[in-house]
N, C-alpha and C positions, 0 to 999 in steps of 0.2 A: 546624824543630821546632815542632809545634802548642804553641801556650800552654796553660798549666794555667788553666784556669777554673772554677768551681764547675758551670757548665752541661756541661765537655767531662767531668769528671768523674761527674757526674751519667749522664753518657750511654755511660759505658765499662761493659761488665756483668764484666770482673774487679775495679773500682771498686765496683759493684754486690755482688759476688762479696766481696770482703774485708769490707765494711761490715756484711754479713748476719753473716759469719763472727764479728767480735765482739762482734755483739749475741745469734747464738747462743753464744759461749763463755760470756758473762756468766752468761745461765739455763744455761747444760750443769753447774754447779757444784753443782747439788742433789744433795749427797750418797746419799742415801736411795731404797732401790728405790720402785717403784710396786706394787701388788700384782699385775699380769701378769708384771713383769719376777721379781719373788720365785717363781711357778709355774714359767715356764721355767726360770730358777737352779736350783732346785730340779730340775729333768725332765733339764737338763744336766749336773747335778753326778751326781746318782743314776744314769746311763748311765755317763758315763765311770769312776767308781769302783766303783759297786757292779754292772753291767749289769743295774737296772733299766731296761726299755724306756719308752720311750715308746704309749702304748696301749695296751698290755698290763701296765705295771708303773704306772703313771701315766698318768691322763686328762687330759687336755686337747684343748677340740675347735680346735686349729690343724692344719694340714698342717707338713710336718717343717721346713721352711725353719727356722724360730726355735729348735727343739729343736737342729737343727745346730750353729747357729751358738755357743747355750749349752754345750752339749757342746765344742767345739773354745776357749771360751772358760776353761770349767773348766781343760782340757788343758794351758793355755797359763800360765794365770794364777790357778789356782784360781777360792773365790768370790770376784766383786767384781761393780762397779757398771759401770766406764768402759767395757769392753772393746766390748760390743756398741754401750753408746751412742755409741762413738765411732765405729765403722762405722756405726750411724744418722746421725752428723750428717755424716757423709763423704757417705751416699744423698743427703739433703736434698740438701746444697750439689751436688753432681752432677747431681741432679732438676731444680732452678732453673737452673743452665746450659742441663739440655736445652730445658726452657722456652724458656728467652732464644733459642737457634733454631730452635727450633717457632715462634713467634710470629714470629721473622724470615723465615724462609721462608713461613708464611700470608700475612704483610700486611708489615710493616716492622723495620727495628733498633729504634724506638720501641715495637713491641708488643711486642718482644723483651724492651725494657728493662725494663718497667710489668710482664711475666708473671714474672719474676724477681722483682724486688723486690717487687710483692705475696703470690707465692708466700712471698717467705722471712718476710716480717715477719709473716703472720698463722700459719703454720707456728711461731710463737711463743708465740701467747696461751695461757692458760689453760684457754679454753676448748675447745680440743684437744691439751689434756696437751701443752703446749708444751714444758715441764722435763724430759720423760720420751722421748729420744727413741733408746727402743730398741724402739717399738712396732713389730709386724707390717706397721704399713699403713707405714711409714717406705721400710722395704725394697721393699712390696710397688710404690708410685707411682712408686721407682725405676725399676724395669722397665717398667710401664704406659708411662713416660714415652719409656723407650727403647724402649716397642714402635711407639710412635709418631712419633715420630724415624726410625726404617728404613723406617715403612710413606710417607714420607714423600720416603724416600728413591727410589722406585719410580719417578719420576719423570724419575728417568737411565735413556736406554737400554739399556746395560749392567750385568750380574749382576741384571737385575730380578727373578730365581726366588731369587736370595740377598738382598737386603733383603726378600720376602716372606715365605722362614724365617726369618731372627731377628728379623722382627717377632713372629712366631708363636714363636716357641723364647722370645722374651725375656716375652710374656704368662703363655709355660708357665713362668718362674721368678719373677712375677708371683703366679702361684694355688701356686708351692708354700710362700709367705708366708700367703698367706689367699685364700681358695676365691674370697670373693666378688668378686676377679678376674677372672673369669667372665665379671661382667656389662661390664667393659672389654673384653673379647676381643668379647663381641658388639658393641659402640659401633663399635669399630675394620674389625670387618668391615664393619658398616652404614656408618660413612665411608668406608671404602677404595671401597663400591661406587660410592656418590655422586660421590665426589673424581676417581676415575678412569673414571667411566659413559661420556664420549665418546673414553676415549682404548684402550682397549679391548670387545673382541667378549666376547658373554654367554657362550663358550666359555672364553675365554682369563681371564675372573673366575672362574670354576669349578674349572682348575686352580692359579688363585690363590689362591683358598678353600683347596683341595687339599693346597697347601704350607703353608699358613699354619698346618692344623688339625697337618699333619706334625711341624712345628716343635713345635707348644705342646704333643704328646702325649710328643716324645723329651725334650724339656726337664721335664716334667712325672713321665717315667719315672727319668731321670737323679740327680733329687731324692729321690725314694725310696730309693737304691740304697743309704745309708748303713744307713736303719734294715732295709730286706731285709738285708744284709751281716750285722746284728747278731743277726738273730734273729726281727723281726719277721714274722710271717706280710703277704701280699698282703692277706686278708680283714682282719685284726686291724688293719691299715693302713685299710683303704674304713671298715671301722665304727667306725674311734676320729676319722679324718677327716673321714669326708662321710658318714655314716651318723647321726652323731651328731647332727650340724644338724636332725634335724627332734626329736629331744629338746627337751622345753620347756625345759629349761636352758638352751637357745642362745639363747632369746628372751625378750621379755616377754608373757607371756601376756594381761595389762590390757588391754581395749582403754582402758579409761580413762587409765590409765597413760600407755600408746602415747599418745594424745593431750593429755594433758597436758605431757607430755614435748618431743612434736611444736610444740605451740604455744611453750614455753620457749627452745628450738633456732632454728625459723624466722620468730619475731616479734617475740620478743623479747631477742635475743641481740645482742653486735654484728657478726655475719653479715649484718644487715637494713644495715649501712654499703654495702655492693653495691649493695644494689636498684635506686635509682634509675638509675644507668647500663645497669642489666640492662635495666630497662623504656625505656629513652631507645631503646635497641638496639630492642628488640623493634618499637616505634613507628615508626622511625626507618626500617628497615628497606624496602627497596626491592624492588618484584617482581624473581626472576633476578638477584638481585645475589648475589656468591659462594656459590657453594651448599657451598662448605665451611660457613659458617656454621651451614648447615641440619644439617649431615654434625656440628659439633658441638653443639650443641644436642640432637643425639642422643643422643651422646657424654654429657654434663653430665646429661642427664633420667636414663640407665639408670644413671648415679653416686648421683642421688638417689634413687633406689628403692633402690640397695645402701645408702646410707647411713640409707635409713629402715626395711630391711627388718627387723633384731634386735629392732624397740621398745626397747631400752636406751638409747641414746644417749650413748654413753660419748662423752670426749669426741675421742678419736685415730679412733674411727670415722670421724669427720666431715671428716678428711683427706683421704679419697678422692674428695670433690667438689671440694675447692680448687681442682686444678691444671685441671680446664674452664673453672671460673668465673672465675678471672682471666684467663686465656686470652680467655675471650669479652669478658668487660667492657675488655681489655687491646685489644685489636681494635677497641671501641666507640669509644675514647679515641682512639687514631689516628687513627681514620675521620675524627674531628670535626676533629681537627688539621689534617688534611690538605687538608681542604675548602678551606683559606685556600692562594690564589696567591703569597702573597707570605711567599717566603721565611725572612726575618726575622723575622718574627710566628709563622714556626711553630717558629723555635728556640725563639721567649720562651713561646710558648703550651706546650713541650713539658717547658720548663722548672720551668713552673709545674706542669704536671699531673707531673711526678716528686715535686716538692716536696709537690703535693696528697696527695699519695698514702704521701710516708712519715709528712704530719701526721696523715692517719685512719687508718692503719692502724698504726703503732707501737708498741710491745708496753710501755705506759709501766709499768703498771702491775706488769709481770712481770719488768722492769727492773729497776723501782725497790728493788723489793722482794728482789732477787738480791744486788741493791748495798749493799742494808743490811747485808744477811745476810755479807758478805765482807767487808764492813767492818767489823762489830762483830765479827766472828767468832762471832755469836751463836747459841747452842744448841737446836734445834727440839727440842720435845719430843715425839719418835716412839716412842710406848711399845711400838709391833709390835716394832721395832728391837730397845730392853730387850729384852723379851722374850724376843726370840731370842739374844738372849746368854748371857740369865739361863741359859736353856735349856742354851745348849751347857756354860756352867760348869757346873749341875748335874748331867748325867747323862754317863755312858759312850759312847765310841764308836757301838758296835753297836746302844743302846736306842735304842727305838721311841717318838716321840710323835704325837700326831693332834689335829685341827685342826679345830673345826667351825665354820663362817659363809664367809664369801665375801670380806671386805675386807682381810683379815691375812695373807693369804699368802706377805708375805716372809720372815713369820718359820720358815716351813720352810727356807726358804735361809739363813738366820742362825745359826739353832739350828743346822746342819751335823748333821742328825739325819735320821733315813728314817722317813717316815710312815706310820704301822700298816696302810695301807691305801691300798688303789690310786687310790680317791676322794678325793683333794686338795683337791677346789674343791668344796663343799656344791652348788655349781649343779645337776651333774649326777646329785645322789641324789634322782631324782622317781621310784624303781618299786621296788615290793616285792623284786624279785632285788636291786635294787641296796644296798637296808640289810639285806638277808640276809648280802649281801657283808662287808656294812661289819663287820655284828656278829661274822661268822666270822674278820673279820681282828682284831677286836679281842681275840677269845676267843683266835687263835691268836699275833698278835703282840703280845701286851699293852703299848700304853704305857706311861714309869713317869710321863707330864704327858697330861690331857685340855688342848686348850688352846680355849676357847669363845667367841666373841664373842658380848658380852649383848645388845646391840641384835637378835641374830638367832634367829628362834625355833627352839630345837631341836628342841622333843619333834617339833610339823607337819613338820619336815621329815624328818628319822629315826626317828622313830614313837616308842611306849611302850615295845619290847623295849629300843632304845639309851639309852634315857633312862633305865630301870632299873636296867643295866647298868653306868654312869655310876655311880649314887646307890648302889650295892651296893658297888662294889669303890673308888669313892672319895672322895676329902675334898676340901672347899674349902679352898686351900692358899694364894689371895693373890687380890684382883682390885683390876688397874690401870685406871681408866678403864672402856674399853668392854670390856676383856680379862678374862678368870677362870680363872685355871688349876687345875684339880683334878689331884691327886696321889693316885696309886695305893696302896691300904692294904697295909701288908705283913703 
């Protein structure tokens, strides 16, 4: 029987595997939604009870994957918090596995180990909503990861036309998480081509292409077939989805912004903890040496154009580049290791870069702060939360309240209330039909709560007729913080 060692331990990735799992359990304890998780709540709770749709009864520019999952969540267990995030941190740790042999099979167990456990611990910070992990992109690098993993798999003679569909079927469940998937599917063909250029004819890549596109369109249809089922039209579906993306609600219109934003992210973040290895790589790098390398690095570049294309920079976007980049810098690390003949020196050196690796990237701060919070049992003060409580005690089932700003959106899921209007998220009310919308829903569903967030400008955003509207028919009823509920005059 192998001795227990702190190095043999180190080098196990279900050791790997448990160690991440309690340091996500620790931050998975944040009570309190996020404000995407309170939209979808919200879009799943209103489907399954009231068949309000999604796109049609409620905007939101995701593809249905998240709506799904909230609906079947509602179904199961009402509203709450764990349900999805716990299938989120199920993705995660499943994600990191695949990692671990994705990098085993590129290069070593060693690159294996390092893409794992950097995956998970920075998969934790704050900085990409580490607490939060029922986000889109959660679910969505599950599947990128396994689309990568089969295309990977091509490399056995046998059933090569079947790991090239569910490479392709698993990107199409991929983008019905979130579109920007896409730009994975293209990474993946661009590698596949490189990875396999001498072991197939330009023929035999064509009907590889072929199947791959096969795959990602039935898996892409498949996804749908809930909200068709329900009622939703094919078009109501293209324009609440991918129609809506070029709305400036999807983006940031700033260019100043955008770059402000930009320089925050990648200069001065602790993202810039990579760099140096990234560049050691780049430098380091030998002519003809693994052109997988080339093949990801492609991979990793068409990640950071998805993850800069919004200008938002939220910070679960930034998830979608993770798993290239430790993968490559994971690869660099080896490489160096391995250089060394003698054996011994490469367990100690290997040992040490594990070690290196959980000291800078460790999620202390996000820890610590978990730690307190469960041990004090101490009370955050989330007045969205209030709010929507307040909400649900004061009014009736059936009334109607409505919600303007963009940060507070749990409290439509809280309140257990249906929003006067199909317009949920302020983002998307940039055009004269759409606060025609807004005003005829208000006229026709009348709220008996406005609920406003003051940091947010209303009148610019829903013009003079809603703000009128507003100030005619009601009162300033309480305001907590950043929150002001107006009550309707009877």
């Amino acid at each position: 029987m192998k001795k227990i060692t702190p190095a043999n331990l180190l080098n196990n990735p279900y050791f790997i595997l448990l160690f991440s799992l309690v340091v996500y359990l620790i931050n998975f304890s944040h009570p309190f939604m996020s404000n995407d998780e309170g939209i979808w709540s919200y879009i799943g709770r209103v489907w399954n009870r009231n068949n309000i749709l999604p796109y049609t009864g409620a905007i939101e520019n995701k593809t249905p994957g998240i709506f799904e999952l909230y609906c079947l969540s509602d179904m199961l267990f009402g509203t709450n918090v764990f349900f999805v995030r716990t299938l989120g941190l199920l993705s995660i740790l499943f994600s990191s596995l695949l990692l671990y042999h994705i990098g085993a099979k590129l290069q070593d167990k060693l690159c294996g180990i390092l893409s794992m456990l950097l995956f998970n611990l920075t998969m934790n910070w704050d900085l990409l909503d580490g607490s939060y992990f029922a986000h889109t992109e959660n679910f969505m690098i599950l599947f990128i990861l396994l689309s990568l993993f089969f295309l990977l798999k091509i490399n056995n003679k046998t059933h090569q036309i079947f790991w090239i569909f569910l490479s392709g079927f698993s990107i199409g469940f991929a983008m019905a998480f979130k579109q920007i998937a896409v730009t994975s599917a293209a990474g993946f063909v661009l590698f596949g081509m490189l990875y396999y250029t001498n072991k197939f004819k330009i023929k035999q890549l064509l009907v590889a292409l072929s199947v791959f596109t096969g795959g990602l369109l039935l898996a892409s249809l498949i996804s749908v077939v809930p909200i068709l089922i329900s009622g939703v039209s094919f078009s109501s579906y293209f324009e609440g989805a991918w129609k809506i993306l070029l709305n400036s609600g999807s983006s940031n219109t700033s260019l100043r912004g955008r770059y402000v934003h930009f320089m925050e992210i990648w200069t001065e973040s602790r993202l810039t903890v990579f760099y140096p290895l990234f560049l050691l790589m780049l430098f380091k790098k030998k002519s003809g040496e693994s052109i997988y390398i080339v093949g990801l690095l492609i991979w990793m570049g068409l990640e950071f154009l998805a993850t800069n294309s919004s200008g938002n920079y939220f910070g679960h976007q930034l998830k979608q580049f993770i798993a290239p980049l430790v993968l490559i810098i994971s690869i660099t690390i080896s490489k160096m290791i391995n250089n060394n003949n003698n054996s011994s020196m490469i367990v100690k050196h290997s040992f040490f870069a594990i070690g290196c690796c959980i000291l800078l990237t460790f999620p202390y701060k996000e820890t610590i702060q978990s730690i307190y919070l469960i041990a004090t049992n101490k009370k955050l003060n989330y007045y969205h939360s209030e709010t929507g409580v307040f909400l649900k005690n004061n009014t009736q089932q059936n009334d109607y309240v409505f919600y303007i700003g963009t940060k507070y959106n749990q409290l439509l899921s809280t309140s257990q209330r249906l929003s006067a209007s199909k317009y949920i998220n302020s983002y998307f009310v940039t055009s004269e039909d759409a606060r025609n919308c807004v005003l005829n829903d208000l006229i026709n569903k009348t709220p008996g709560f406005i609920i406003a967030e003051n940091s947010f400008d209303r009148k610019l955003v829903y013009g003079d007729k809603i703000d009128n509207f507003i100030l005619t028919h009601y009162v300033l009823f309480q305001t907590i913080d950043d929150i002001t509920l107006f009550k309707k005059v009877n």
